[in-house]
C-alpha positions in Angstrom: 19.7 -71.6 52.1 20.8 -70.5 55.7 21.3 -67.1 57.2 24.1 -66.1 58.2 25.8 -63.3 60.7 28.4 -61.4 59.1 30.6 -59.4 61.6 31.7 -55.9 60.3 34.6 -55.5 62.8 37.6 -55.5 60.3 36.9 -53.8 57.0 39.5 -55.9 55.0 38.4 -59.4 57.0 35.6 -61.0 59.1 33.9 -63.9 60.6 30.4 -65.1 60.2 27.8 -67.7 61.9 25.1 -69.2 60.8 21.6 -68.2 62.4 19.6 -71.3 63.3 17.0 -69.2 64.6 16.6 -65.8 65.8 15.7 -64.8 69.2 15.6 -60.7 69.2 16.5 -58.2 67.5 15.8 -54.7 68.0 17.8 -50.9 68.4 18.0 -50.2 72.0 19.2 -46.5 72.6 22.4 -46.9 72.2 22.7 -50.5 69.8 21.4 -52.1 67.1 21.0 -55.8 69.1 20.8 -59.4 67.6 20.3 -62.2 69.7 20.5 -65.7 67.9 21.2 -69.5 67.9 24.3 -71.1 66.5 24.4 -75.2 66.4 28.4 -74.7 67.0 28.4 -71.5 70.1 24.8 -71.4 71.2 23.1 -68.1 71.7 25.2 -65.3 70.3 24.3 -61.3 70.7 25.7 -58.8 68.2 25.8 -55.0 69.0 26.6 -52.6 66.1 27.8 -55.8 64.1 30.1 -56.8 66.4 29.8 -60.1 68.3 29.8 -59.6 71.8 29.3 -63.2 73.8 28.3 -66.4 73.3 27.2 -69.2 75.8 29.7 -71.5 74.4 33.0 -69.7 74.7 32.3 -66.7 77.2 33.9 -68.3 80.3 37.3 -67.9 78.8 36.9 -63.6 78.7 35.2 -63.0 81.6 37.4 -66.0 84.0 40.6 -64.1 82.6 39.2 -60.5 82.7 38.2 -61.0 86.3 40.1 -63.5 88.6 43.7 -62.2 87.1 43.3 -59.1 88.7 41.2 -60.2 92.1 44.1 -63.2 92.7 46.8 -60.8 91.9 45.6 -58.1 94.4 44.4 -60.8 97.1 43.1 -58.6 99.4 40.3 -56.4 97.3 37.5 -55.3 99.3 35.9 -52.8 96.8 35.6 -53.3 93.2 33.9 -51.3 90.1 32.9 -53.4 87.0 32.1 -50.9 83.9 30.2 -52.5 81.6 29.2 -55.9 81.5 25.5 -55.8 81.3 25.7 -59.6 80.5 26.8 -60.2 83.7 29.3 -62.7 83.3 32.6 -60.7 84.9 29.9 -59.8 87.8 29.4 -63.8 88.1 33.3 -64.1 88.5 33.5 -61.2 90.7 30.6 -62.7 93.1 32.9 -65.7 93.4 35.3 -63.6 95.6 35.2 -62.3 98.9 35.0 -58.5 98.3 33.0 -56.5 100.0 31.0 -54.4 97.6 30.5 -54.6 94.3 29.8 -51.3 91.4 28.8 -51.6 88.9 28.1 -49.3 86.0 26.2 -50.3 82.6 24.7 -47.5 80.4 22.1 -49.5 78.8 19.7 -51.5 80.9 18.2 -53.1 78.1 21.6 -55.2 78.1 21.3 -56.6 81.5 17.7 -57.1 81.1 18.2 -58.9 77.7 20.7 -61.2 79.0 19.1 -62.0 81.7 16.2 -63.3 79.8 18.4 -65.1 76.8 21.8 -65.3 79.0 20.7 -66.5 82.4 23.8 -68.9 82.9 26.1 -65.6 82.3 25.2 -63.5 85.6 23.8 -67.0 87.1 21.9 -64.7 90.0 24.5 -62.5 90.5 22.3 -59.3 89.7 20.6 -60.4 93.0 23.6 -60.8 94.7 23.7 -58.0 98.3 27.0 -56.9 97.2 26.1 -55.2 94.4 25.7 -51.6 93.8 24.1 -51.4 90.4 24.1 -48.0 88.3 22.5 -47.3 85.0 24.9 -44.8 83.8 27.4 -43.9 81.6 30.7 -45.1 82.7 32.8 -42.1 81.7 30.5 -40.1 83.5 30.6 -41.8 86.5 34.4 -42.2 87.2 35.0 -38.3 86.6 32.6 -37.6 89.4 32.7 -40.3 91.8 34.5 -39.9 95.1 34.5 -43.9 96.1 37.8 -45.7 95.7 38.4 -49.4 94.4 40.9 -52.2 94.7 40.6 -53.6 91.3 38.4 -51.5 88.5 37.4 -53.9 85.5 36.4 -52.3 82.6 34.3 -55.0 80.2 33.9 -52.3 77.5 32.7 -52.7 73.5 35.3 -51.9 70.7 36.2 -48.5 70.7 33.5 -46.9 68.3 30.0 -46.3 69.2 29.3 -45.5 72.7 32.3 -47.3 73.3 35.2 -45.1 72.5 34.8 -42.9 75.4 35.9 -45.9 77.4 39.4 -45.4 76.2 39.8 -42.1 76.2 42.7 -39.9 78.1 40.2 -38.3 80.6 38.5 -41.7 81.2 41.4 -43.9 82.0 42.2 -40.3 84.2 39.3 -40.5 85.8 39.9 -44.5 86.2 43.6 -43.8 88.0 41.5 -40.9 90.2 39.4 -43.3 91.9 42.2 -46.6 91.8 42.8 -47.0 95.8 46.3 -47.4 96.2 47.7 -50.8 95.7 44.8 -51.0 93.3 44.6 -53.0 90.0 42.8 -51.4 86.7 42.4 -53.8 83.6 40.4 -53.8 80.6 39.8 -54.9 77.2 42.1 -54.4 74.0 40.6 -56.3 71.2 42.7 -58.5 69.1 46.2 -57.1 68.4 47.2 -58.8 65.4 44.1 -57.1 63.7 43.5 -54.0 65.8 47.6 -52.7 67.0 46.7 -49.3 67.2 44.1 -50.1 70.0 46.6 -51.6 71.9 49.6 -49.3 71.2 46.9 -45.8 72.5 46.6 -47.7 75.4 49.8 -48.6 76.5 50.8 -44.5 75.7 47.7 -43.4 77.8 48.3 -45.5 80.7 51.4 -45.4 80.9 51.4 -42.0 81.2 49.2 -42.5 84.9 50.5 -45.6 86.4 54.0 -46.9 87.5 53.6 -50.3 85.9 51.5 -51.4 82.6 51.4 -54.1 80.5 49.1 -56.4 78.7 47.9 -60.5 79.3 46.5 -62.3 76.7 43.8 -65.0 76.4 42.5 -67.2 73.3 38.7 -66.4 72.8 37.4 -68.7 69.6 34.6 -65.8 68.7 37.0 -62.8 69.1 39.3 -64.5 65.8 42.4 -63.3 64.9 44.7 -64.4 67.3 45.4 -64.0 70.6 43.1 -61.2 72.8 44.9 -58.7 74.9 43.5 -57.2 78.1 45.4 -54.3 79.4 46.6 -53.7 83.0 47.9 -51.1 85.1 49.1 -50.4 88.5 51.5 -48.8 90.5 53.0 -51.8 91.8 55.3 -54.3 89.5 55.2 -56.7 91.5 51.4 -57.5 91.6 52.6 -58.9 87.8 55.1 -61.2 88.9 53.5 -63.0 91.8 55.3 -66.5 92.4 52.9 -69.4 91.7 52.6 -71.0 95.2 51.0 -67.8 96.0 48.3 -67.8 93.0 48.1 -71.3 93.8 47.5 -71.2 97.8 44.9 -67.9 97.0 43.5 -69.9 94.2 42.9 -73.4 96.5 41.5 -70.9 99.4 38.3 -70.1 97.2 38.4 -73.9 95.9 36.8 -72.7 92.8 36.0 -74.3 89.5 37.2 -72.5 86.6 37.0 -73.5 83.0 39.9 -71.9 81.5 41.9 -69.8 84.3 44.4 -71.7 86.3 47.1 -69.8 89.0 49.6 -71.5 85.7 47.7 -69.6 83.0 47.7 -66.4 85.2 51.0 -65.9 85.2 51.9 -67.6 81.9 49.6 -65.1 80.1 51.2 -62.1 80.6 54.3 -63.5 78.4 53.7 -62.2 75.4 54.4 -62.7 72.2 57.4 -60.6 70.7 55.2 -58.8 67.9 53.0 -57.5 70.6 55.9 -56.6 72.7 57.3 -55.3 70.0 53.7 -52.5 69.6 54.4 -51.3 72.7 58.4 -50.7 72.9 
């Protein structure tokens, strides 16, 4: 008989792969950490029983999660990742011409890990000159830094766990503190046809900082349920509405490759569905 990985996101439903072998497992200091093989997705790590990535489908998160923002500020020189020890939104970011790069992971063992089982995720980008890397918590290090950012990406776990801080009232304060103006904040929201009131404590809490702030979605095959939403925020409506011969020309200037983002997608994915507008009206 095979194993299999149950996920224990949704108490009333769930997912589950099949382990063709495992690779690691052990509790760092903050997670209990799987990493194993799936015939279908590849390698796949689990924190908490959660799935996190996977080699086959990550592109889609960290493509949307990064270059949205970056192509829709078009000029960011500074910008602060929180989270993301796999490394895959610091691969994206790499791929622009910023000028320094934060960012902030609380658990080394993450980055270390994926570097070893995930190499194709960060693809060098921990080496790149850019990059300011700080082992701390990333609550902790918004309320006291004194550095300002363009675009702040926050590439967070669910909110439980060592998680929930990350969207918190004083953290997305913290988050609007250090946002240079013109500056773009985005960040995860989980599935909202499963997990609403996610999304919905959100949209209160940032809307009660910035001018403008809304939601994009993207369709990731291991985060089932539907559609995922990753939030934004800014001061500036009109960073959310660029025409598409602008995202185009900014996006033909870098002549990059992308699996799943496209200037189109960009500014087709912040339509969103009525029941989701619907959560947040």
């Amino acid at each position: 008989m095979p194993n299999w990985y149950n996920e224990t996101l949704h108490l009333e439903w769930g997912q589950r792969f099949r382990i063709d072998k495992i690779l690691f497992e052990k509790k760092t200091p903050y997670f209990d950490l799987i990493i194993f093989e799936n015939r279908q997705f590849g390698r796949v790590m689990a924190l908490d029983g959660i799935i996190q990535t996977t080699e086959a489908d990550e592109f889609v998160y960290h493509e949307m999660l990064a270059h949205v923002p970056l192509f829709a500020h078009g000029q960011a020189k500074h910008v602060l990742i929180i989270g993301g020890g796999d490394g895959g939104i610091l691969r994206e970011v790499c791929r622009h011409p910023v000028d320094s790069i934060t960012m902030v992971e609380i658990d080394r063992s993450i980055i270390e890990l994926s570097q070893q089982y995930f190499p194709n995720h960060s693809k060098g980008a921990f080496h790149d000159i850019r990059l300011n890397l700080v082992i701390e918590d990333g609550a902790n290090f918004v309320a006291k830094t004194k550095a300002f950012y363009d675009v702040i990406i926050v590439d967070s776990t669910d909110p439980q766990g060592p998680g929930a801080i990350l969207f918190s009232e004083e953290f997305y304060q913290s988050c609007h503190k250090c946002l240079a103006p013109g500056g773009i904040f985005v960040n995860q929201n989980g599935v909202p046809f499963l997990q609403p009131q996610e999304l919905i404590t959100t949209y209160h809490r940032l809307s009660s900082l910035f001018t403008d702030v809304s939601f994009y979605v993207a369709a990731v095959p291991t985060y089932a349920g539907g559609l995922m939403t990753l939030g934004w925020a800014s001061h500036n409506p009109q960073l959310r509405q660029l025409p598409l011969p602008l995202l185009e020309s900014r996006y033909h200037h870098l002549q990059l490759n992308t699996r799943y983002y496209t200037p189109a997608l960009h500014q087709a994915s912040f339509a969103l569905p009525a029941f989701i507008q619907d959560l947040i009206s």
